[in-house]
N, C-alpha and C positions, 0 to 999 in steps of 0.2 A: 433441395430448394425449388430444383425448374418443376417437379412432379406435387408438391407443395402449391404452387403457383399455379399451376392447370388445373387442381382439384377446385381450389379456390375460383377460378375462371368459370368452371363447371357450374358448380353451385351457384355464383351470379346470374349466372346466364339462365338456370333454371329458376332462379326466384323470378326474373324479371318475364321469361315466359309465361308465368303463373300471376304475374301482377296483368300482364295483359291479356291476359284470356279472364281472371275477375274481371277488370276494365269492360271487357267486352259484353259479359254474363252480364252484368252492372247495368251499363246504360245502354243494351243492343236498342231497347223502346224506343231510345231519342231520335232512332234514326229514320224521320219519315218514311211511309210508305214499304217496308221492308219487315216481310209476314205479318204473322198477326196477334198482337198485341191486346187484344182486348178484354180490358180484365175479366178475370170467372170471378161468379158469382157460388159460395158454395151453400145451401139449407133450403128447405124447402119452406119453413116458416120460419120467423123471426126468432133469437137474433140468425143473421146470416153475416156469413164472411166473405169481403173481399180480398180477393188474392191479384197483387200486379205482377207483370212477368220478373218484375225485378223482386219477387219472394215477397217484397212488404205486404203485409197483409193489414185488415182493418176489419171487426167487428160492429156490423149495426146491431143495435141493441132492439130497436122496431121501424117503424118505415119514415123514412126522413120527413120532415115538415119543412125543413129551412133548405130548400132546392138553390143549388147555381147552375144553371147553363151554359159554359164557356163556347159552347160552340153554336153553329146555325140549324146543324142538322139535328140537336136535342131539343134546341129551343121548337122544331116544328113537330117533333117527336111525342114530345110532350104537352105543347098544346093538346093534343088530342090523349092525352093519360088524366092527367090530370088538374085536379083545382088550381087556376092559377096563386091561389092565395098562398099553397106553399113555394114559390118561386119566391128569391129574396132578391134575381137577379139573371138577366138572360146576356144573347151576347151581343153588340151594340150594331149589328149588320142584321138585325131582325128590324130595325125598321127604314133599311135601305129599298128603294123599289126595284132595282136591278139587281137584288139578290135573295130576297126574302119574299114567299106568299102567303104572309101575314103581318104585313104590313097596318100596323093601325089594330091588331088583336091583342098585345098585352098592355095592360094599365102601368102609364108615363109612372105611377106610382113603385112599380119593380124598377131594379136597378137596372143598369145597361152596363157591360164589363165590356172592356178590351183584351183582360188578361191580366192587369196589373196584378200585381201578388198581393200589394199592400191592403189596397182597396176590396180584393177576394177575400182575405183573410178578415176585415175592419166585420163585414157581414157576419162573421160566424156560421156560416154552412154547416151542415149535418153532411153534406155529400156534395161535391163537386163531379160535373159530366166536363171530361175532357176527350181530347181524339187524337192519334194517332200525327198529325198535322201543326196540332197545338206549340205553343210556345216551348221549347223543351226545357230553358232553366225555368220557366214556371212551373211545368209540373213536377222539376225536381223538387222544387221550395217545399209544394204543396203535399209532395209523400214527406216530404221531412216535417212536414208541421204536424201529421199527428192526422188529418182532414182524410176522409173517409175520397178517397177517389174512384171515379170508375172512367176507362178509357175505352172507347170503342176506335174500331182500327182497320172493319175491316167494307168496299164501299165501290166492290166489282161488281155485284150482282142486287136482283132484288133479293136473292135468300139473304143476302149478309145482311138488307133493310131489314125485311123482317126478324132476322138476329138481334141486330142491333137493338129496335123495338123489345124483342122479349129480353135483352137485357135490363133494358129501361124500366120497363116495366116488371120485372124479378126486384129491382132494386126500392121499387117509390111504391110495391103492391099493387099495380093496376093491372094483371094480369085478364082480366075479364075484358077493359077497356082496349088493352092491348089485341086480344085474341079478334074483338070487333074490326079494328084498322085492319088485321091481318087478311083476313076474309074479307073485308069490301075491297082491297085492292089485287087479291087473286080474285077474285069475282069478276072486276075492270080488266085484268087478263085473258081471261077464258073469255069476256064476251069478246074482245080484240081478236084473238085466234082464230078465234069459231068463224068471224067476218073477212079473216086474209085470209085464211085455209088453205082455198079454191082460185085467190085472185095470182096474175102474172106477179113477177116478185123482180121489180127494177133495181138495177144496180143502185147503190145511194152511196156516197159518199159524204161523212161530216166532214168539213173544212171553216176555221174561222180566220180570220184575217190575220191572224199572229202568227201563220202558216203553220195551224198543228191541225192533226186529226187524232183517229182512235182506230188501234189493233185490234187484236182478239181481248177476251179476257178482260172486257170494261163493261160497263154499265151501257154506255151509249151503244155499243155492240150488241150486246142484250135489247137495248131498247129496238134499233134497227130490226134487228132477229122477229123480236116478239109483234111489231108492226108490218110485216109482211114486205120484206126489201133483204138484200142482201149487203153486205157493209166490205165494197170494194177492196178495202184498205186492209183488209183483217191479215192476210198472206203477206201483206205489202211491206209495212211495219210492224215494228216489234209487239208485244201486250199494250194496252193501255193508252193514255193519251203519247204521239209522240209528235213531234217535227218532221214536217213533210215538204220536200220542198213543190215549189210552187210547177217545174216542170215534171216533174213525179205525179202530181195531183190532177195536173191534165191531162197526161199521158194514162189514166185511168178512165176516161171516157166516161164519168156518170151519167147516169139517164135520170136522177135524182140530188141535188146537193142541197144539206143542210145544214142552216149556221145556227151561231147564237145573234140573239137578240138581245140585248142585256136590258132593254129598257122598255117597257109598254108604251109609253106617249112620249117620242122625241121632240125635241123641240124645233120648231117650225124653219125649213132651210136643210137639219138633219141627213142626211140618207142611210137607208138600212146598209147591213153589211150585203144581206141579196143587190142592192141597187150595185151598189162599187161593184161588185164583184160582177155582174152584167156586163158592167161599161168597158170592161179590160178585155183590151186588144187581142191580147194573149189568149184568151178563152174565148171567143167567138165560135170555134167549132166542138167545144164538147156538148155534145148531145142536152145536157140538163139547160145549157145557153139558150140553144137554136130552139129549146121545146118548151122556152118561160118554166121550166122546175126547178128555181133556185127559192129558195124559201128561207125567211130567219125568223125562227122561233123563238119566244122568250127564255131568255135564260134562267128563268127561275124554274121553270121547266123539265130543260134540257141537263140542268146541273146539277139539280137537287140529288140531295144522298137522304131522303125522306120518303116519307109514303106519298109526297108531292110528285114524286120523277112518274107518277104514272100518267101527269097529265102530260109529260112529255111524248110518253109513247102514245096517248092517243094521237095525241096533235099532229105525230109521224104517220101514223097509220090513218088518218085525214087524207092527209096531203098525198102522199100514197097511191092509196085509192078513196079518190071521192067519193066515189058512190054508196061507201058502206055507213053503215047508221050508227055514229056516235058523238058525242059535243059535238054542237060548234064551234069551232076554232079558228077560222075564216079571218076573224076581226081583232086577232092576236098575233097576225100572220104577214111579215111584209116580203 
């Protein structure tokens, strides 16, 4: 009976390991931020097949007409792919001015989504653009209904923009339109580099008032890099945006600090985050204080996961070094 009862034991205990590691297989996607997720695309002409990491797969028959956008960085994505007429509906923080630069570009006549499932589904999409970040019982719904998905997931560098882009466009056929963003913004690259090359490379540190910065292995890192500055903090903190505290951040000495700006025109009375961060007692002797280099740039900018985040690096590599020859970005700049 007791050797009966242990087999028995055995067996549960094996099934239930095997339920949670399916579990896991299952919905690893859901877990923000955590590899990469972003669906393949498989054919090289229509029809083509999407494949999500959770094995669901979806067949386009030809290149979708009836576009959703559930996020910010497809909506700016695709701006530049394609007609907006195939959009049935973008995501409702494209026409926020502290997060979107395009603001006033799609016709009040496309939808604006939050995410609701209902309201997704009421449209009838050929294809929904989701991200890695998205609501995760909505895109469960949304693989359950049948709705053609594509997740982009991956949003540490420009190559993953530029992935992203050539997913976008493998999916809606814009590969030409596509291949153009791609090239004008390594283009805005190489002329940046070519102008820091040779110049001194200041310590910079990002810092915004919610006391996080960025590691190695991010975007703003990247950006730093490619504007000719070095990104104090990369040794300092972990990958990625993290929590820093506020004595840690001084005790780094910048000869450079850059924020967000989240807004172009504040309203009168305002002060930027550069201003507060001047006025505090506590920083009076780091280097970027005593030499006016604290600077906040707009956060549509500095954030974007688009072919937009290049205006971010210019505007670093501006500030930087003045004297090299590119925008002006001066009057964006508090």
């Amino acid at each position: 009976m007791n050797n009966f009862k242990l087999i028995l034991f055995a067996l549960l205990l094996l099934l239930f390991i095997a339920f949670i590691q399916f579990k896991k297989d299952l919905f690893v996607l859901f877990e923000e931020g955590h590899g990469n997720f972003t669906t393949q695309v498989v054919g090289e002409t229509f029809p083509k097949t999407l494949i999500d990491v959770t094995g669901i797969s979806y067949q386009l028959e030809q290149p979708p007409q009836r576009i959703l956008s559930a996020t910010l960085s497809t909506d700016h994505i695709l701006a530049d792919l394609i007609d907006p007429k195939r959009l049935v509906a973008v995501s409702s923080y494209i026409d926020y001015p502290s997060l979107s630069n395009l603001v006033g570009f799609y016709d009040k006549e496309i939808s604006r989504t939050k995410g609701e499932i209902e309201s997704m589904l009421a449209l009838q999409p050929d294809v929904v653009f989701v991200a890695s970040y998205s609501n995760p019982e909505t895109v469960r719904y949304l693989l359950r209904s049948g709705i053609a998905i594509v997740r982009l997931s991956e949003f540490k560098s420009f190559n993953d923009i530029f992935n992203n882009i050539q997913v976008v466009a493998t999916v809606t056929d814009t590969q030409k339109q596509a291949d153009t963003v791609i090239k004008r913004v390594k283009n805005q690259i190489k002329t940046i580099q070519e102008q820091v090359k040779n110049k001194t490379k200041p310590r910079v540190l990002y810092y915004d008032m919610n006391g996080y910065s960025v590691g190695g292995n991010s975007l703003m890192d990247e950006s730093i890099t490619l504007s000719g500055g070095i990104n104090i903090a990369r040794n300092v903190i972990s990958e990625g945006e993290q929590r820093i505290s506020e004595e840690v951040a001084i005790s780094l000495q910048p000869d450079v600090i850059v924020m967000n700006q989240w807004v172009f025109n504040q309203q009168q009375g305002e002060d930027s985050p550069a201003k507060i961060l001047k006025s505090k007692a506590a920083w009076q002797n780091v280097p970027a204080i005593k030499n006016n280099r604290v600077y906040a740039v707009p956060g549509i900018w500095l954030r974007s996961v688009s072919q937009h985040r290049i205006k971010g690096v210019e505007a670093i590599a501006k500030l930087l070094h003045p004297s090299i020859n590119l925008q002006q970005v001066s009057e964006h700049v508090q």
